[in-house]
C-alpha positions in Angstrom: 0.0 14.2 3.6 -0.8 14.1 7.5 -4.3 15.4 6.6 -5.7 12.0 4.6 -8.7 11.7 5.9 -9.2 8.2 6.4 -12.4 6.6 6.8 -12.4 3.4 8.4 -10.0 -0.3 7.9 -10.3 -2.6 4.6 -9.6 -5.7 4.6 -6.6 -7.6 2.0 -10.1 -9.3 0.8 -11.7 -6.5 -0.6 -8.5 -4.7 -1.4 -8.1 -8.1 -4.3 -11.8 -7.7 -4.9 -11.6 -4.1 -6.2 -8.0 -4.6 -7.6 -9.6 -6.7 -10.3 -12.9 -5.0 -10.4 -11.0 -2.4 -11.7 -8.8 -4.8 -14.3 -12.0 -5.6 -15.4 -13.5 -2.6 -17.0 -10.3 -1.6 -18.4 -9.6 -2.0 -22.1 -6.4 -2.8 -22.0 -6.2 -5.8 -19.0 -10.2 -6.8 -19.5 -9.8 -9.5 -22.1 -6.9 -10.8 -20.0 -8.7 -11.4 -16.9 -11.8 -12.6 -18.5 -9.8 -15.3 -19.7 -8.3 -16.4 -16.8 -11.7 -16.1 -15.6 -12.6 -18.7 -18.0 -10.0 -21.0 -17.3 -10.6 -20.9 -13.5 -14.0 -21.9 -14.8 -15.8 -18.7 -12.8 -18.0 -16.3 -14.5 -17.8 -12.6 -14.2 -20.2 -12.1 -10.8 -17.5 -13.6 -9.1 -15.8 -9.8 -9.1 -19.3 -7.8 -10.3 -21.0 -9.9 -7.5 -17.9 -10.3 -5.1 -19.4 -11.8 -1.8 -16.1 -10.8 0.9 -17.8 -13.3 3.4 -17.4 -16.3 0.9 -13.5 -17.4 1.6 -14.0 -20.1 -1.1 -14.6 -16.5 -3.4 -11.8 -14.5 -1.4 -9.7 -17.4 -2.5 -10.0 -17.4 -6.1 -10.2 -13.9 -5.9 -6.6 -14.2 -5.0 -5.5 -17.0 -7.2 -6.8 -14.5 -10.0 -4.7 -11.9 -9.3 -1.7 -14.1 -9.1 -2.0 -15.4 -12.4 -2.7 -12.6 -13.7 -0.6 -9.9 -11.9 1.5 -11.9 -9.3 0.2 -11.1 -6.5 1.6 -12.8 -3.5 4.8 -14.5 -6.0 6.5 -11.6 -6.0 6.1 -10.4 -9.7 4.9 -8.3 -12.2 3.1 -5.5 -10.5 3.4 -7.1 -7.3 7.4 -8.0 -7.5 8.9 -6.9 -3.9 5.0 -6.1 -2.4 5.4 -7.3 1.4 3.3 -9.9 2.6 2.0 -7.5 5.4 0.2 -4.4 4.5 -2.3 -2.5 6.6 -5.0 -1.4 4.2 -7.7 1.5 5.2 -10.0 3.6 2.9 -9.6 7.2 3.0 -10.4 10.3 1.3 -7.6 12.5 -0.4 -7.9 15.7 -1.5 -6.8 17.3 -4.8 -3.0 18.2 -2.9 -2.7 15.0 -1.9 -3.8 13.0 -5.1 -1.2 15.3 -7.3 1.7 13.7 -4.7 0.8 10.3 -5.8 3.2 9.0 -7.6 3.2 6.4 -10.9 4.2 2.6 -10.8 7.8 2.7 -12.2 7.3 1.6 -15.5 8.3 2.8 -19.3 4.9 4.3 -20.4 4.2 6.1 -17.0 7.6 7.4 -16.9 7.4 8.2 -20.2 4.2 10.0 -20.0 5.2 12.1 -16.7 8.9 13.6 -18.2 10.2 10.9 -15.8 8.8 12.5 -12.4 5.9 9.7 -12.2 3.6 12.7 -11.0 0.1 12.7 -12.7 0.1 16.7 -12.9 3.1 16.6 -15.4 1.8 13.5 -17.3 -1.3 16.0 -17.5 0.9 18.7 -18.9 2.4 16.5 -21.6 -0.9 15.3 -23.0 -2.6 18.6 -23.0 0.9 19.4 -25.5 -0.2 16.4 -27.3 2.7 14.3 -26.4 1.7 10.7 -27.6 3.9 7.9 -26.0 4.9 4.9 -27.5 2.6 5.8 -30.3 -0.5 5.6 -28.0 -3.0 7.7 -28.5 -4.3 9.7 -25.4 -8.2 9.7 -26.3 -8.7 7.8 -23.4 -7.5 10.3 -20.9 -9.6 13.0 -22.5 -12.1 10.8 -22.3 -12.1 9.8 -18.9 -11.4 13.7 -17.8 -14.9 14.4 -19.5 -16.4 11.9 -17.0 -14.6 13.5 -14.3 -16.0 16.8 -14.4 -19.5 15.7 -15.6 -19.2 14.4 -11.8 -19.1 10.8 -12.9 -17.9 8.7 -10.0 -15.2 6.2 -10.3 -13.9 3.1 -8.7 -11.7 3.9 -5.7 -8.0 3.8 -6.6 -5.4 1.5 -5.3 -2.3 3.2 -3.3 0.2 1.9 -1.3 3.3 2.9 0.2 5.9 3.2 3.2 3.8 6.0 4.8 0.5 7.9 4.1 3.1 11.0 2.5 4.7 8.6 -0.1 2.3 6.9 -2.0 2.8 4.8 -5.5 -0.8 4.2 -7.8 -1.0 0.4 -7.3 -4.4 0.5 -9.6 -6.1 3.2 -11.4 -3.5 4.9 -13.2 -6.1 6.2 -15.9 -8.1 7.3 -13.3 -5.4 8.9 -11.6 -4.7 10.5 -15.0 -7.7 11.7 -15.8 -8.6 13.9 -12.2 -5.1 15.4 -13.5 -6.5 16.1 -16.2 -9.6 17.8 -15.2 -7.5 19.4 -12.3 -8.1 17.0 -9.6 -11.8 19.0 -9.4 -12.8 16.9 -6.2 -11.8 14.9 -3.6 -11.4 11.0 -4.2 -11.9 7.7 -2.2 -8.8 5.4 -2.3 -7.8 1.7 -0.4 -4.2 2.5 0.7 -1.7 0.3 1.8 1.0 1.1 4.1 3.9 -0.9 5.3 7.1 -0.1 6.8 8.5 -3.0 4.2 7.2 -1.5 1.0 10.1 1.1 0.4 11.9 -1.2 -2.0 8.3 -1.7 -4.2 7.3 2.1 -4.2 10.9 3.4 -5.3 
């Protein structure tokens, strides 16, 4: 993957910003975050509206996505995620993307064979494999968007190295440009530290 083309830093600020941008259009994690939304006592424009040059915002930002997805304690999704991770944008092409590899977890394993590669998880679903019972609309769904040219948010990657990356955020996404043959090349944050082997087994 020496040929990401990377377009310039991000900071750990926005990184949290479009990590629960993205939660909060999902079906599944939406309700979720809108009520830990409401017991923080913030409204929505506080990710729709995110202000990065507000720390009181980047703050909560971050208390959010602890409570909700333990980030920075070292749980849930973020269970052995270093403290220090350089985090750029960059562009990856359709090679690239199809390297990325799923979180390890039962339905994304379940849904790739057990290789966590999106292009097998495509595979299955075109067979209609239905995991756990769930149905796989959405993907087909999403894949429409994708190659009526519909843009997305950027997806979340991270990883020892630029060549070994693990979706953080955006697995339906991720799913989807599978699914419609990874058609065109996509923006993603990605986060790289030399300490995140043990997180992106």
């Amino acid at each position: 993957m020496v040929g990401v083309r990377i377009i310039g830093d991000c900071s750990e600020d926005e990184m949290v910003a479009c990590y629960l941008l993205g939660e909060l259009t999902s079906a599944r994690f939406g309700a979720g975050l809108r009520r830990a939304l409401a017991a923080a006592g913030r409204s929505e424009r506080l990710l729709t509206d995110a202000d990065l040059a507000d720390s009181a915002d980047n703050r909560a930002r971050r208390d959010l996505l602890a409570a909700t997805r333990g980030y920075g304690e070292s749980r849930d999704v973020f269970e052995d995620f270093p403290d220090q991770v350089r985090w750029i944008r960059a562009v990856l092409t359709a090679g690239e993307l199809a390297r990325v590899r799923y979180l390890e977890y039962s339905y994304w394993n379940e849904l790739s064979g057990g290789s966590r590669l999106p292009g097998d998880a495509a595979e299955r679903i075109r067979a209609g494999v239905r995991v756990f019972g769930v149905s796989n609309g959405r993907f087909i769904a999403a894949a429409r968007a994708v190659r009526r040219g519909e843009r997305f948010a950027p997806l979340l990657l991270a990883g020892p190295r630029l060549e070994t990356l693990v979706c953080l955020e955006g697995h339906l996404r991720l799913t989807a440009h599978a699914l419609a043959g990874f058609p065109v090349e996509v923006e993603c944050l990605v986060g790289t530290a030399r300490a995140m082997d043990r997180w992106a087994r």
